[in-house]
C-alpha positions in Angstrom: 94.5 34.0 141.0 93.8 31.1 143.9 96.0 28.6 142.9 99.9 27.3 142.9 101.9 25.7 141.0 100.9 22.4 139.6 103.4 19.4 140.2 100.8 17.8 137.4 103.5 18.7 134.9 101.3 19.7 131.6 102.1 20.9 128.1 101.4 24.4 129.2 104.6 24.3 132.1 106.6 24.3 129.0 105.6 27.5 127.2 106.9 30.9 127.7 105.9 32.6 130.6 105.3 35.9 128.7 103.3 34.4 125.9 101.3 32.6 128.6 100.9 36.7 130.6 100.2 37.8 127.3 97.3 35.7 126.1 95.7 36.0 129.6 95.5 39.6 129.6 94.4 39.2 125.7 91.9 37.0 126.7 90.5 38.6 129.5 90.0 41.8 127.3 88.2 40.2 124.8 86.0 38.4 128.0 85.0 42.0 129.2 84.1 43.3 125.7 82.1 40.2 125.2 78.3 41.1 126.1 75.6 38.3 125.2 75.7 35.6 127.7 75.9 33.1 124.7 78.9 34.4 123.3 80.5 34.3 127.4 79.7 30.8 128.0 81.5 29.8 124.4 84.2 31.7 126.0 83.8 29.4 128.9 83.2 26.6 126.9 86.9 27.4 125.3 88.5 27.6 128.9 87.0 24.9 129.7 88.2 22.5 126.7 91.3 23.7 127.1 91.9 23.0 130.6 90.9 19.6 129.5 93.9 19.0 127.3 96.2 18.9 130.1 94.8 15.8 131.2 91.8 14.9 133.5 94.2 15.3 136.8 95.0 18.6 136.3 91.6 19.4 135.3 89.9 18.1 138.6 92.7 20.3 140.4 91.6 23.3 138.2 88.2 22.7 139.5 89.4 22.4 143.1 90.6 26.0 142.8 87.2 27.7 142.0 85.6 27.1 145.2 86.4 30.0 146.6 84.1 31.7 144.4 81.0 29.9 145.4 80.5 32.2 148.0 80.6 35.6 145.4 78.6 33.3 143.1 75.6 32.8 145.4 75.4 36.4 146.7 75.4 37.6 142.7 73.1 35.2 141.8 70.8 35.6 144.9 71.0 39.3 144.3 70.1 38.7 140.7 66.8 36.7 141.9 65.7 38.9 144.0 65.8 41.9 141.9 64.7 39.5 138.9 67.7 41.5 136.7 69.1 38.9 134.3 72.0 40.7 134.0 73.6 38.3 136.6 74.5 35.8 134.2 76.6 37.2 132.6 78.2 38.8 135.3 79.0 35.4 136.6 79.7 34.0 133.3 82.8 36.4 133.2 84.0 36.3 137.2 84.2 32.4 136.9 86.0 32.0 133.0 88.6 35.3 134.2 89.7 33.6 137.5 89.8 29.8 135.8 91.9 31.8 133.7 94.3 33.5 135.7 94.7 30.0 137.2 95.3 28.2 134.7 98.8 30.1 133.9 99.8 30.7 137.7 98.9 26.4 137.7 101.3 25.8 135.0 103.6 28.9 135.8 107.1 29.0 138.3 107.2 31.6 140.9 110.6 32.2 139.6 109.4 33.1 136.3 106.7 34.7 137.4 108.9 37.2 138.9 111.5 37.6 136.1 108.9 38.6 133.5 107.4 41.3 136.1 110.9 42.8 136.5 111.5 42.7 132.9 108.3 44.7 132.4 108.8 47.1 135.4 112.0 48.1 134.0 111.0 51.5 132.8 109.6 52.5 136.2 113.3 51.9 137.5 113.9 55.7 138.4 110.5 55.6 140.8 110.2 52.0 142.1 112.8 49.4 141.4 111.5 46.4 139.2 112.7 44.0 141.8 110.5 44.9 145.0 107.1 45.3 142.5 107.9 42.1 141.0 108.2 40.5 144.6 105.4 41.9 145.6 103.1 41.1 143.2 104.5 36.9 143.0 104.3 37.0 147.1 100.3 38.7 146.7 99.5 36.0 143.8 101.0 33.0 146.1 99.9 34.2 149.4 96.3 34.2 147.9 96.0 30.8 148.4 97.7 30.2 151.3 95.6 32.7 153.6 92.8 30.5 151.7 93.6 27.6 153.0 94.8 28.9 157.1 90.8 30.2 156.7 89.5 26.7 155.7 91.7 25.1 158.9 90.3 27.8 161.0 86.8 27.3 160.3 87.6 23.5 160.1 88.8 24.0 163.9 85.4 26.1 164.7 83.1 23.6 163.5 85.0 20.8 166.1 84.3 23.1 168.8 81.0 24.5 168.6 77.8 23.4 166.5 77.0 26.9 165.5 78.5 28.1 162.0 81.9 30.2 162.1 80.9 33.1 159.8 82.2 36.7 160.5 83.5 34.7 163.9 86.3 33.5 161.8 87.2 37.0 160.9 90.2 37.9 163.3 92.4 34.8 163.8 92.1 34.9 159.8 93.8 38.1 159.7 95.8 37.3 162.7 97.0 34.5 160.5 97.7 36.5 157.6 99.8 38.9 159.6 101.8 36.2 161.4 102.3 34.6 157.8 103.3 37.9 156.7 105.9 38.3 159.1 107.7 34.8 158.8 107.8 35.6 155.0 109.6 39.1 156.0 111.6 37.7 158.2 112.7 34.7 155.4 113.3 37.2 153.4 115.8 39.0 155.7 117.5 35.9 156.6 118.2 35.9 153.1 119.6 38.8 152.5 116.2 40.9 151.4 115.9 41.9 147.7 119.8 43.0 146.9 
């Protein structure tokens, strides 16, 4: 999941966030069973029209929010070529139509609620882990996603003003140096608020 919240308000901001969990993980079961690369890009074809129906805004936005991928999607593909297996297709196929997905309901999905359904669902694991810290930290892992996306786009963004060579693996450690600073101003938020009780 890459993306936030929309402030695009859509049909799909109004429905339940469990039903919306629910058909996502029903939907991304049937997308791994499927096999023939026709019947995955009908699938896509699906996503696709649906996305649609919230309007051509949100659909642009949606867009946006795959292009992270583009680097996965040329390494399969190139792979793919090289070792002339057509099998790639429908491998990517399945990694694009999951993630549009899984963006589509964090897009049209509160944090908030986000949050309350995972702690309603962790509720039996209450005696080992309690449902409140999992379902943080799964809603902080979704919405940092993007976030440490974008601090790597500024800090290639920065490399490419300085220095006419490409940023590559240079990029690498004042990413994760901004992760872990990000990291610790959300702990520390947290804290200042009183933690999780």
């Amino acid at each position: 999941m890459l993306a936030f919240t929309s402030p695009i308000q859509t049909y799909a901001h109004r429905l339940p966030t469990g039903l919306k969990l629910a058909l996502l993980c029903g939907f991304t079961i049937v997308l791994f069973a499927l096999k023939s690369p026709i019947s995955l890009t009908l699938a896509a074809f699906t996503l696709a029209a649906l996305i649609a129906t919230a309007g051509p805004q949100f659909a642009h936005a949606s867009l946006k929010m795959l292009r992270p991928l583009i680097p996965f999607i040329l390494i399969v593909a190139l792979w793919h070529l090289i070792t002339q297996d057509p099998g790639g297709a429908p491998i990517l196929l399945r990694m694009i139509t999951a993630v549009a997905a899984a963006n589509f309901v964090t897009m049209t999905t509160r944090l908030s609620d986000m949050i309350a359904v995972i702690e309603a669902l962790a509720r039996p694991l209450k005696p080992i882990l309690p449902p409140k810290t999992l379902a943080l930290a799964i809603a902080l892992t979704i919405r940092f996603t993007p976030t440490l996306l974008i601090r790597a786009d500024q800090i290639a963004e920065g490399w490419r003003a300085r220095s006419p060579k490409r940023p590559g693996w240079r990029i690498l450690l004042p990413s994760t140096l901004a992760a872990l600073d990000d990291a610790d101003r959300a702990a520390e938020a947290l804290r200042a608020r009183g933690g999780l009780g």
